[in-house]
Backbone as a printed PyTorch tensor [residue, N CA C, xyz], in Angstrom:
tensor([[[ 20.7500, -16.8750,  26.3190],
         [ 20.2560, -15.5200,  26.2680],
         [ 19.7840, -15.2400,  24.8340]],

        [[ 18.3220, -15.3420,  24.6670],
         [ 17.7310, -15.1140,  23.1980],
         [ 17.0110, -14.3400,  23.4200]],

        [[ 16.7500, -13.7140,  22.2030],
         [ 15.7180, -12.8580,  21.6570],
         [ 14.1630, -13.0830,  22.1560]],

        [[ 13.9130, -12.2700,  22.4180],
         [ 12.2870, -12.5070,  22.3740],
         [ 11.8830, -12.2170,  21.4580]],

        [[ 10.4900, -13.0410,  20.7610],
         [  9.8380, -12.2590,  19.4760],
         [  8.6450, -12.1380,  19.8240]],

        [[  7.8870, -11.2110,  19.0750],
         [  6.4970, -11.0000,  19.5740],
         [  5.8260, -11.8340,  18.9070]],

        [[  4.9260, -12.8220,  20.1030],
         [  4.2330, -13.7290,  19.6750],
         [  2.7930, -13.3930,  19.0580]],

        [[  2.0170, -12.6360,  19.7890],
         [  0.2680, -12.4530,  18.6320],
         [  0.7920, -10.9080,  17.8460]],

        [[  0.6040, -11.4440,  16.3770],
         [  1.0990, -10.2180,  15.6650],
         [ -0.4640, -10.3660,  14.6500]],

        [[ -1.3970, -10.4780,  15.1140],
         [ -2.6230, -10.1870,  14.7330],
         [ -2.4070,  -8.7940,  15.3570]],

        [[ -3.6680,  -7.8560,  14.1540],
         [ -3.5850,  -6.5450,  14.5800],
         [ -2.1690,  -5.9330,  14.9780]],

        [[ -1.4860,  -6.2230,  14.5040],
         [ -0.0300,  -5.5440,  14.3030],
         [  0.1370,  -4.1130,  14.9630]],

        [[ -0.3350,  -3.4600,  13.3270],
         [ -0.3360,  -1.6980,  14.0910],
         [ -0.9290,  -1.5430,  15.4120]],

        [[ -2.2840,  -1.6220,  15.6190],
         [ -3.1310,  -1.8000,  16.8600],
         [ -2.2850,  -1.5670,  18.0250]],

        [[ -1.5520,  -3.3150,  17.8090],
         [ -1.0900,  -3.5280,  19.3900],
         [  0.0000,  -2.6920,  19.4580]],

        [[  0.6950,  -2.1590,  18.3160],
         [  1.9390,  -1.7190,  18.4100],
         [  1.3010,  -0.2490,  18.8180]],

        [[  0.4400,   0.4660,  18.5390],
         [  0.6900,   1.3420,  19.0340],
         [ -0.4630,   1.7080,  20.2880]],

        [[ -1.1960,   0.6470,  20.9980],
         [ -1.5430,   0.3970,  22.3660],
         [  0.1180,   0.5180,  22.8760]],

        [[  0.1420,  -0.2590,  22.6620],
         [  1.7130,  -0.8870,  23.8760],
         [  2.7820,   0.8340,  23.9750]],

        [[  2.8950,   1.0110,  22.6620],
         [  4.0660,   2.3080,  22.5100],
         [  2.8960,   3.4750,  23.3120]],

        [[  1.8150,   3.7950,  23.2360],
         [  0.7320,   4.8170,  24.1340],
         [  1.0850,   4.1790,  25.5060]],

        [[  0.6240,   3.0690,  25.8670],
         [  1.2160,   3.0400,  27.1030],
         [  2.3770,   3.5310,  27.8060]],

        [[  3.3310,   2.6590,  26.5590],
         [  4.6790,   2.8550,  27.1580],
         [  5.0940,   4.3570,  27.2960]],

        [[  4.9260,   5.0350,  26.5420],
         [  5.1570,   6.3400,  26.3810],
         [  4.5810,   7.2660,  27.6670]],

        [[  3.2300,   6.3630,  28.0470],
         [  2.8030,   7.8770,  29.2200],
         [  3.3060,   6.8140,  30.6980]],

        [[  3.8580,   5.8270,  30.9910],
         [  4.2690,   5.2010,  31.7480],
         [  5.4010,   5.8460,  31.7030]],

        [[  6.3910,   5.8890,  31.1940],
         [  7.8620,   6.5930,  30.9630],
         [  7.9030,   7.7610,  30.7980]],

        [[  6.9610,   8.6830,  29.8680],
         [  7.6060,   9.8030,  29.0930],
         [  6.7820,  11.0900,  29.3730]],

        [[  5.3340,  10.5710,  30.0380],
         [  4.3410,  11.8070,  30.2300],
         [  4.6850,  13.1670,  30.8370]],

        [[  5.7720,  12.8780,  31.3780],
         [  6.1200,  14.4230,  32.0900],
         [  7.3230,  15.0500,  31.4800]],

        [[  7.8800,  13.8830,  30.4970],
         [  9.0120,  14.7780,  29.6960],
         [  8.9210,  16.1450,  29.3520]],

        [[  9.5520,  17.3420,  29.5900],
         [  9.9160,  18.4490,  29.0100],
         [ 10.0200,  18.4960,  27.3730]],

        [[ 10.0550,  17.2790,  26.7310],
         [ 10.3240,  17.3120,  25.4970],
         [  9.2050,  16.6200,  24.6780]],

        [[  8.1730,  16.3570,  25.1470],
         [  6.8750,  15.7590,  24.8540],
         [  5.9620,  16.8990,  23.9190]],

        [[  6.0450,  16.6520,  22.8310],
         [  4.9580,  17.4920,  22.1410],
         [  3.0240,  16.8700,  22.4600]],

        [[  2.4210,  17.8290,  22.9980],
         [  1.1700,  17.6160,  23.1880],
         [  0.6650,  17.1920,  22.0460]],

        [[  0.8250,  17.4670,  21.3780],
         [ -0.5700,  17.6380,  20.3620],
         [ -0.6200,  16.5500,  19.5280]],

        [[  1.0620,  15.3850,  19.4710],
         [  1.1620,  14.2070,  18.7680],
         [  0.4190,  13.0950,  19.5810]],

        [[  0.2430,  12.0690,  19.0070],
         [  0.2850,  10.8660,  19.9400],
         [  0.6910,   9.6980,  18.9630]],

        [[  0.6300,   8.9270,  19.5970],
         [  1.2200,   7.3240,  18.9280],
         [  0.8830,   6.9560,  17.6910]],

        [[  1.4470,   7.0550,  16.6150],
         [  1.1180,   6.5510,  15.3040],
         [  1.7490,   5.3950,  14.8920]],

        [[  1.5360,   4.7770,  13.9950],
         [  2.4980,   3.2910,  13.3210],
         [  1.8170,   3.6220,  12.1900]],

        [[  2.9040,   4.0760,  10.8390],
         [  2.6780,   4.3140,   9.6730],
         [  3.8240,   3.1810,   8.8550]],

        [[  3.0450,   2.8350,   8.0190],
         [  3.8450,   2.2830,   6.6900],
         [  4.8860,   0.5530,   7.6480]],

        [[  3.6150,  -0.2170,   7.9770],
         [  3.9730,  -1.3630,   8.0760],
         [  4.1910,  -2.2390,   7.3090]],

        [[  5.2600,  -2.3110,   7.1180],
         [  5.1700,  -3.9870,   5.9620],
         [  6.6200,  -5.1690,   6.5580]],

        [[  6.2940,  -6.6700,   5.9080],
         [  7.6460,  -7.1530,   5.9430],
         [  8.4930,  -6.9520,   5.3960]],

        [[  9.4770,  -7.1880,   5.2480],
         [ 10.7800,  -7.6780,   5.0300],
         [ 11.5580,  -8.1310,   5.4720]],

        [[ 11.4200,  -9.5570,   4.1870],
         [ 12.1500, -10.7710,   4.8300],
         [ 11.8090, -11.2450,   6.4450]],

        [[ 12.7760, -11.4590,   7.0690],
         [ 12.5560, -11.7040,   8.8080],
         [ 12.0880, -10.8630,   9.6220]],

        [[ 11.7510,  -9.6190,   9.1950],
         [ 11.6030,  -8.4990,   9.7530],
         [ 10.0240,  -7.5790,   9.4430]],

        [[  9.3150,  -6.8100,  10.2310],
         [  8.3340,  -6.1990,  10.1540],
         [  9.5510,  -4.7690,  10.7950]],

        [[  8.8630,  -3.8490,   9.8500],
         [  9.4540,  -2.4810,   9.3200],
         [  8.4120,  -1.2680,   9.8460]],

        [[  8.6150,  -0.5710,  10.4260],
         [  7.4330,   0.4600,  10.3720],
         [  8.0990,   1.7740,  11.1470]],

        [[  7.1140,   3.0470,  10.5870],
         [  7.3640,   4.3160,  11.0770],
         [  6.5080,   4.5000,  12.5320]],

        [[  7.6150,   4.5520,  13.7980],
         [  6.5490,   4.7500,  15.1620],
         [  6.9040,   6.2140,  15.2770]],

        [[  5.8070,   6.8600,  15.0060],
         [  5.5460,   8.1010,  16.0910],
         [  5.0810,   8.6490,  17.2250]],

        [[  6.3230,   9.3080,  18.4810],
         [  5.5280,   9.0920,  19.5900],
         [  5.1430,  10.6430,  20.1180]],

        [[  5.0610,  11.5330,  21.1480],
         [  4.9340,  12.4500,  20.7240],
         [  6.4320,  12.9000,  21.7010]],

        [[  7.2870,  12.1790,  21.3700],
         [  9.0990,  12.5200,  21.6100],
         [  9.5680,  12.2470,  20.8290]],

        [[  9.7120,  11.4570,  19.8410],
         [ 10.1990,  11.3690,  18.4980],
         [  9.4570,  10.5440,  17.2250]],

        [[  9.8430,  10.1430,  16.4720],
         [  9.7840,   9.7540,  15.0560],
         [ 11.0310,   8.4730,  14.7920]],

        [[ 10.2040,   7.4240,  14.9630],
         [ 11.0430,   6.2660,  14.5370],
         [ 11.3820,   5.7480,  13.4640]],

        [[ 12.2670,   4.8570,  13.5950],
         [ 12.2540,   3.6230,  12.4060],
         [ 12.2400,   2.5430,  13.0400]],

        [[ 11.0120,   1.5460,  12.9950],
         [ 11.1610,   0.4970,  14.1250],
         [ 11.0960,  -0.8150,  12.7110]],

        [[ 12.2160,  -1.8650,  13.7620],
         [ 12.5550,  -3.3420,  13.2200],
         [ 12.0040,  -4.0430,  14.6230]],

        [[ 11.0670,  -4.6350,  13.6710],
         [ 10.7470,  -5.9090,  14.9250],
         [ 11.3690,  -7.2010,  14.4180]],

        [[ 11.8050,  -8.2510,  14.9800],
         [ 12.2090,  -9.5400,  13.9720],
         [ 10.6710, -10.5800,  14.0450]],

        [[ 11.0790, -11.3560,  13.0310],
         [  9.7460, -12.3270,  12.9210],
         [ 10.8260, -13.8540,  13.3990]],

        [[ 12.2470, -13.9060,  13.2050],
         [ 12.9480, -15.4330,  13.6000],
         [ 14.3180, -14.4710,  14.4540]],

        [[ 14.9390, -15.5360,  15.3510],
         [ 15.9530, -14.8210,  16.0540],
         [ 16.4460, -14.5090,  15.0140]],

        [[ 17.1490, -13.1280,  14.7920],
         [ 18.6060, -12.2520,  14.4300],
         [ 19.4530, -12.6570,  14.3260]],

        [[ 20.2650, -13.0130,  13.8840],
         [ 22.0680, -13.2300,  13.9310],
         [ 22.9070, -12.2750,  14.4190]],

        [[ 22.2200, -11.8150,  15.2410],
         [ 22.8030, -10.5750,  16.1990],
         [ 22.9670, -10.7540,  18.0770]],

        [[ 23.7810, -10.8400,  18.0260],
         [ 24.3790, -11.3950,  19.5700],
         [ 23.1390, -10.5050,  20.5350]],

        [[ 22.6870, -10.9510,  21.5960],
         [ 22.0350, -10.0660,  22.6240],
         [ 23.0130,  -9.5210,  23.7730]],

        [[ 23.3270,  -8.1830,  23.6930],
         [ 24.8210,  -8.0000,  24.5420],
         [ 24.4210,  -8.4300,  26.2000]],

        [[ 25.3140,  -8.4860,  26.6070],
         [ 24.7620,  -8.9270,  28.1180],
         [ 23.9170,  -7.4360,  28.8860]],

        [[ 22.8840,  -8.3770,  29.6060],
         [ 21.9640,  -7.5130,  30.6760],
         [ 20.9850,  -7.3040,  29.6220]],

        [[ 20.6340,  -8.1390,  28.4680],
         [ 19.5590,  -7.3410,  27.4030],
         [ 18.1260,  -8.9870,  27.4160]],

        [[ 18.6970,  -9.6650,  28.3400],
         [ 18.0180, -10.7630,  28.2180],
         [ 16.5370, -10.2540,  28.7500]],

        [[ 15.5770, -10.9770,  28.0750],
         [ 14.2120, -10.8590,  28.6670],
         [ 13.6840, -10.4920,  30.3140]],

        [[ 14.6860, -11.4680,  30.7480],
         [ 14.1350, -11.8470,  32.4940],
         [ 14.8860, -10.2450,  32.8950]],

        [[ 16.0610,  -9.8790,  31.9480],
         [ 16.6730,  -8.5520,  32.8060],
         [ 16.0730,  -7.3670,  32.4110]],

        [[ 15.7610,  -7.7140,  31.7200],
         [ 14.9280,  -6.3480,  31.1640],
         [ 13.5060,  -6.0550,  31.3490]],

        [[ 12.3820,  -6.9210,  32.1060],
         [ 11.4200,  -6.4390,  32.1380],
         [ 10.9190,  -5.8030,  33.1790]],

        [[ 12.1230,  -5.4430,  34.1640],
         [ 11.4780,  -4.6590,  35.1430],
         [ 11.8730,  -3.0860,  34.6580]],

        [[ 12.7320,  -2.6940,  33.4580],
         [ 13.2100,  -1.9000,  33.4200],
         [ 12.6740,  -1.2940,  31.5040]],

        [[ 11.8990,  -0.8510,  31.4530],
         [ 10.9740,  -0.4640,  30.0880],
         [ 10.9320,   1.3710,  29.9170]],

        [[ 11.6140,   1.9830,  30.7310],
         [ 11.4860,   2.8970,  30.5620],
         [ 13.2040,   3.4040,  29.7760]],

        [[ 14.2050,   2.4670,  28.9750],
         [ 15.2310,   3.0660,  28.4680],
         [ 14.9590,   3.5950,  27.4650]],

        [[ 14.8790,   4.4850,  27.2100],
         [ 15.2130,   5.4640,  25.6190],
         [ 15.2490,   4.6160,  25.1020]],

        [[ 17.0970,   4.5780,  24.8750],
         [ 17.4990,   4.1150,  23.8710],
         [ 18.6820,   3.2440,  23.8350]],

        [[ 18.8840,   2.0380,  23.7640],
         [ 19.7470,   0.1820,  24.4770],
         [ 20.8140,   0.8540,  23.0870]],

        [[ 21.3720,  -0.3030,  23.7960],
         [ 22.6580,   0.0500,  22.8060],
         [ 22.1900,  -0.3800,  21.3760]],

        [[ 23.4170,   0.0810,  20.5810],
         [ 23.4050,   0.4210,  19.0430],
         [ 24.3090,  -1.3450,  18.5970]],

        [[ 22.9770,  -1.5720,  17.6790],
         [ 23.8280,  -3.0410,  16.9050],
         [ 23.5120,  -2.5220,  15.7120]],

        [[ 24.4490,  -3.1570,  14.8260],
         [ 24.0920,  -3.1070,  13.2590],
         [ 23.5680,  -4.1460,  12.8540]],

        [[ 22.8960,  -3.0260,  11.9190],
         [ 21.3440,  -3.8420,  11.2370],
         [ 21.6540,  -4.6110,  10.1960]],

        [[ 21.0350,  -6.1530,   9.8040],
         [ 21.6680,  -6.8990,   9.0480],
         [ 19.9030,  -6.7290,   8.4330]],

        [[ 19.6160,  -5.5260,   8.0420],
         [ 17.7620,  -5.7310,   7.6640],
         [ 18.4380,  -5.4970,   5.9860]],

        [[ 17.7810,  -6.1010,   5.0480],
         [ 17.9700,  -5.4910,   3.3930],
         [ 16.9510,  -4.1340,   3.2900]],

        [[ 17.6430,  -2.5780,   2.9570],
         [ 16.9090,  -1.6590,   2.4100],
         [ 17.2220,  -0.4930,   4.0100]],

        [[ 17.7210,  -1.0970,   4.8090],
         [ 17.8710,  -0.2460,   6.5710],
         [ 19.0530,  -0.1400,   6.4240]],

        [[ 19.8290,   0.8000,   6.6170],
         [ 21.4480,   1.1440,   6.5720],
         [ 21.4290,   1.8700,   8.3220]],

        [[ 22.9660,   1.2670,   8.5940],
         [ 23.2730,   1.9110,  10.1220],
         [ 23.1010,   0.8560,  10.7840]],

        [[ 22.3500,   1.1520,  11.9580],
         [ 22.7040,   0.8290,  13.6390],
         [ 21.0360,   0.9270,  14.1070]],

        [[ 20.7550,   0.3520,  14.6650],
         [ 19.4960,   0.2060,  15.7880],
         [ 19.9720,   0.1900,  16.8510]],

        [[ 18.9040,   0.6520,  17.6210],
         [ 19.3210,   0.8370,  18.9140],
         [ 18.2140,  -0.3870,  19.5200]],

        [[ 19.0570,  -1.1070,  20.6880],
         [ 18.2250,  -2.4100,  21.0320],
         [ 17.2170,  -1.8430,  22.1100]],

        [[ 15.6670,  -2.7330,  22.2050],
         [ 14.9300,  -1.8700,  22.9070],
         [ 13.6270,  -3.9110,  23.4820]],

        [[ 13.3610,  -3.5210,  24.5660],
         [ 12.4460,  -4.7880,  25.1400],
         [ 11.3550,  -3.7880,  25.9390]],

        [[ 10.3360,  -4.4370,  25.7710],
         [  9.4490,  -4.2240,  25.6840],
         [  8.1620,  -6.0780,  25.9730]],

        [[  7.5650,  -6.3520,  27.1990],
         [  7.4220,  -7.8190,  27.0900],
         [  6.3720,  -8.1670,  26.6260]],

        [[  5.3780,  -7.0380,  25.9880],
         [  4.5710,  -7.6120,  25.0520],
         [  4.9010,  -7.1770,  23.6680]],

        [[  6.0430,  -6.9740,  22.9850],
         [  7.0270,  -6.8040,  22.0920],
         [  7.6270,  -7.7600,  22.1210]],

        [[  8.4730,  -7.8880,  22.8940],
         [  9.4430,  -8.3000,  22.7690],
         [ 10.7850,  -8.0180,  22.4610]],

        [[ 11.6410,  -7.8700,  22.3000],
         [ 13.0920,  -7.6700,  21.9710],
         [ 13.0810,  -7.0100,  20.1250]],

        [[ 12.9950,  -5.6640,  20.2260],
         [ 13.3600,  -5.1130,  19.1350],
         [ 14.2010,  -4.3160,  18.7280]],

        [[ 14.3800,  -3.3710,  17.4200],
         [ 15.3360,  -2.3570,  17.0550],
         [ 14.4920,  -1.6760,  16.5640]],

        [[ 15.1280,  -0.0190,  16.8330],
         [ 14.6910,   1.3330,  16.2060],
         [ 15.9020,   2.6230,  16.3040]],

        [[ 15.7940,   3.0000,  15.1590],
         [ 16.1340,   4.0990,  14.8050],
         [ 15.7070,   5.2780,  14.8580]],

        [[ 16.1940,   6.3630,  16.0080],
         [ 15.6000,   7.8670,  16.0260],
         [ 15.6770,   8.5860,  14.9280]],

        [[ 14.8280,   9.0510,  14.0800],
         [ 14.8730,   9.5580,  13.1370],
         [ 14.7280,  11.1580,  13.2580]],

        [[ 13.8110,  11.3590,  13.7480],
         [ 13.4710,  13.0560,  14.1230],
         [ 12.9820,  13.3510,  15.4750]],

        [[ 13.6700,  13.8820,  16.7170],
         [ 14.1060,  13.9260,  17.9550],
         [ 13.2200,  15.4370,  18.5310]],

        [[ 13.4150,  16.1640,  17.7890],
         [ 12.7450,  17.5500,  18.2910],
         [ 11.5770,  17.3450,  17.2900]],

        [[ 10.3320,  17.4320,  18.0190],
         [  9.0730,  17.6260,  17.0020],
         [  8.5510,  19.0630,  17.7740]],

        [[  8.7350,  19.4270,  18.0340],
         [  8.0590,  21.0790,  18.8760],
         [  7.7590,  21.7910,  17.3260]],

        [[  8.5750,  22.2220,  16.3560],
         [  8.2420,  22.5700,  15.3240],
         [  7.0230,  22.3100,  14.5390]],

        [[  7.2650,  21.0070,  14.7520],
         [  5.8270,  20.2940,  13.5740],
         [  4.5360,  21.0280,  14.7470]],

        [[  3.3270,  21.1140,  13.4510],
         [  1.9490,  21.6520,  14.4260],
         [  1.2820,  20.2050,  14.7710]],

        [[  1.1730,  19.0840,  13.5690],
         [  0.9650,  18.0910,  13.6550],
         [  1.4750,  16.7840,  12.8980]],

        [[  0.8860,  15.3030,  13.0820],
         [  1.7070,  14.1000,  12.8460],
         [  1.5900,  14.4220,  11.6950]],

        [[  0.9660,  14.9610,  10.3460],
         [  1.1400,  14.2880,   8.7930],
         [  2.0050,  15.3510,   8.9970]],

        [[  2.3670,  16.5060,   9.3840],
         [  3.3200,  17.8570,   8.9390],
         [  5.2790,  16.9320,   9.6640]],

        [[  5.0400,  16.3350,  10.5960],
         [  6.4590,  15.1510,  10.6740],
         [  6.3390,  14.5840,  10.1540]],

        [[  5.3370,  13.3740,   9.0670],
         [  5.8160,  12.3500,   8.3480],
         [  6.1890,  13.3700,   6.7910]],

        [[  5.2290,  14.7150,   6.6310],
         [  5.7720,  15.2150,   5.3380],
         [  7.5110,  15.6410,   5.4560]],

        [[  7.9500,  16.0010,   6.4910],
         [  9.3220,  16.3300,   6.2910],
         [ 10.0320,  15.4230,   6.7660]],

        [[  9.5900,  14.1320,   6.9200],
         [ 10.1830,  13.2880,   6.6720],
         [ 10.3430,  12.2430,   5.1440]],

        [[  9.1900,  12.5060,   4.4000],
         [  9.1280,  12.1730,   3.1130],
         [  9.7850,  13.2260,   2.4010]],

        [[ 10.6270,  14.0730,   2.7050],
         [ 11.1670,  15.2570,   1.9640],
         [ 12.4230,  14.4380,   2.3200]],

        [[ 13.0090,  14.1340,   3.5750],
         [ 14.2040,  13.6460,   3.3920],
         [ 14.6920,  12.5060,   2.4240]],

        [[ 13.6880,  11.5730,   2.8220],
         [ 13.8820,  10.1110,   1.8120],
         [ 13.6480,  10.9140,   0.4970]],

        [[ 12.8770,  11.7590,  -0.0080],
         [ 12.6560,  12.0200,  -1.2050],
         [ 14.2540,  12.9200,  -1.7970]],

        [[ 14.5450,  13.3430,  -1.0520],
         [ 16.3800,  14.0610,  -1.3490],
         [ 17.4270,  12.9560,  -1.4750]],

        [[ 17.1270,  11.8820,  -0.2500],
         [ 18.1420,  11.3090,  -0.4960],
         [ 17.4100,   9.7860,  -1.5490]],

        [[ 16.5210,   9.8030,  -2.1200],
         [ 16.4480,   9.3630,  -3.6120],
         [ 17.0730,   9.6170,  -4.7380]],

        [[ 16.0920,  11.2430,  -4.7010],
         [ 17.3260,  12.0050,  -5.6870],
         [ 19.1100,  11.9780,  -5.6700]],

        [[ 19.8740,  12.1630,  -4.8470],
         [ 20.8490,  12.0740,  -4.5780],
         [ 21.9630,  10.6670,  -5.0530]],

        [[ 20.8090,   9.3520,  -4.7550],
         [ 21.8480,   8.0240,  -5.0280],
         [ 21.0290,   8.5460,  -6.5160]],

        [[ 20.0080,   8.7740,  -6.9350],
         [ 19.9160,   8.2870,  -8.5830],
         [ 20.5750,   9.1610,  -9.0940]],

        [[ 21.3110,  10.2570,  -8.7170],
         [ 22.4070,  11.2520,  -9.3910],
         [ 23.3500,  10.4860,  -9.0750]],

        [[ 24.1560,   9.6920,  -7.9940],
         [ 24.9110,   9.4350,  -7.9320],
         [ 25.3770,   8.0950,  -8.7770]],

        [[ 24.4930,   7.2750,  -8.9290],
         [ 24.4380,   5.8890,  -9.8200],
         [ 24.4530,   6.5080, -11.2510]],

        [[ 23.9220,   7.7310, -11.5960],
         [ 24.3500,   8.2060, -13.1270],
         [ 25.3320,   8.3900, -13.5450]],

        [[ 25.9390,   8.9870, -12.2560],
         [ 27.3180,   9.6170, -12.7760],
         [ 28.0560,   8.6590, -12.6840]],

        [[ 28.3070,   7.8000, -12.1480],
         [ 28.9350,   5.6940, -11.7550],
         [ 28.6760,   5.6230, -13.6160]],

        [[ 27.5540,   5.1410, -13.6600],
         [ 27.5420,   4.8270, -14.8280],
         [ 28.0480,   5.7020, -16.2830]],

        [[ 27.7510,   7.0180, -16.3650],
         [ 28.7810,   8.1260, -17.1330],
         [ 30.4370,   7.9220, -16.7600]],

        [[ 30.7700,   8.0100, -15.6820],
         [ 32.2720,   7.3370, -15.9270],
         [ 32.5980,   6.0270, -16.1060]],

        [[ 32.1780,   4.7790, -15.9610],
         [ 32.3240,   3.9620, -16.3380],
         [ 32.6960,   3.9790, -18.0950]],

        [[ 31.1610,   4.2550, -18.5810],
         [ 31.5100,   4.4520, -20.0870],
         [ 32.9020,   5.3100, -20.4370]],

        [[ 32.7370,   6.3870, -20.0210],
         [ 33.9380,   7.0470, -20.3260],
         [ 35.3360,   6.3010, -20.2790]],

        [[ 35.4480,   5.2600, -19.2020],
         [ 36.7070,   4.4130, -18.6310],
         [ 36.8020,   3.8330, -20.3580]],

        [[ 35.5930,   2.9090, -20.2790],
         [ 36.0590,   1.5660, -20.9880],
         [ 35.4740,   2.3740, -22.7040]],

        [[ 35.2700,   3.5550, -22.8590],
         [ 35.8770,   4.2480, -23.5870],
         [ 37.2770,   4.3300, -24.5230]],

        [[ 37.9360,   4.8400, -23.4120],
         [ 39.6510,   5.1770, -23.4160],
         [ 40.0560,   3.8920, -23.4380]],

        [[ 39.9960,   2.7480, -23.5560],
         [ 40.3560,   1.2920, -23.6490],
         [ 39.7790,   0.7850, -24.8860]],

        [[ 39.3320,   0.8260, -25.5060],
         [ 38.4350,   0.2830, -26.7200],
         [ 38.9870,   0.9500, -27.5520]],

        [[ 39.5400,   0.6780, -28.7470],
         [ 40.4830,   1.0350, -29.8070],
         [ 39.2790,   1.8290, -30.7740]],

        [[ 39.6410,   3.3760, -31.4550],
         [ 38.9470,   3.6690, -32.2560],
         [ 38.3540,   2.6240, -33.5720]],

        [[ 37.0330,   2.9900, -33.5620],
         [ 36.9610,   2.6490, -34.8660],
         [ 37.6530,   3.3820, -36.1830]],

        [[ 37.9670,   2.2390, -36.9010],
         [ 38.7080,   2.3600, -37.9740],
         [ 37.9060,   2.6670, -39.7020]],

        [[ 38.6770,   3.4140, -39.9770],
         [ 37.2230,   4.2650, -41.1200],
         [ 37.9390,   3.4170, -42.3780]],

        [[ 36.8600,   2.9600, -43.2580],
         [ 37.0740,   2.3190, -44.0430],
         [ 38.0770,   2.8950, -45.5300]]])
């Protein structure tokens, strides 16, 4: 029971967000929770390491999608195998594994898809009815990452201000001549 990976990753964004438009009005077109006015975006693709990284927007939520480029070191829980899963493409959201991605903190939620293949994503922003449109969700979403920037580089200052202070109080005054 392995992973699937997506084999033509020419045109990347493209296919990724053909396949997620599909998938979305195959599954989701009559959702109650479907904002009209979005549709399928794939912003800010890049690798890392084993992994292709990107923001999917659908017009039900705001992702964080991990595709892998080599199997995972992440068990496939049972019933997540390829052959079991492709009659069944309409789940939200597969269970939650933790992410072994460098720079992704948390849990993905496992998701197949058979011209995908076997991936992970993270719901990031769930109610979009607010937003009027897609750059007005990726801006308050660059407000979050932009807080929680600010936040670790306050927090790594103050790490480093007590530190000094520690090895401070351990270091014998200098002695005046």
């Amino acid at each position: 029971m392995n992973w699937q990976l997506m084999a033509d990753r020419d045109n990347m964004a493209q296919t990724l967000e053909e396949v997620f438009a599909d998938w979305h009005q195959r599954c989701f077109a009559n959702s109650p929770n479907v904002h009209p006015g979005l549709s399928v975006e794939i912003r800010d693709l890049q690798k890392v390491q084993d992994w292709y990284l990107a923001y999917l927007l659908t017009p039900i939520a705001l992702y964080r999608l991990a595709i892998p480029l080599k199997v995972p070191d992440i068990p496939l829980p049972e019933g997540w195998s390829a052959a079991a899963r492709v009659d069944q493409p309409c789940t939200g959201l597969g269970p939650a594994l933790n992410l072994k991605i460098p720079g992704v903190l948390g849990q993905g939620h496992l998701q197949y898809l058979p011209e995908i293949g076997h991936f992970l994503w993270q719901p990031l922003v769930q109610n979009l009815r607010r937003y009027p449109d897609a750059a007005a969700v990726f801006a308050a979403w660059e407000g979050v990452i932009d807080h929680r920037r600010r936040t670790r580089a306050s927090m790594q200052e103050q790490q480093r201000c007590d530190r000094r202070d520690f090895l401070r109080r351990l270091m014998p005054a200098p002695r005046e001549p």
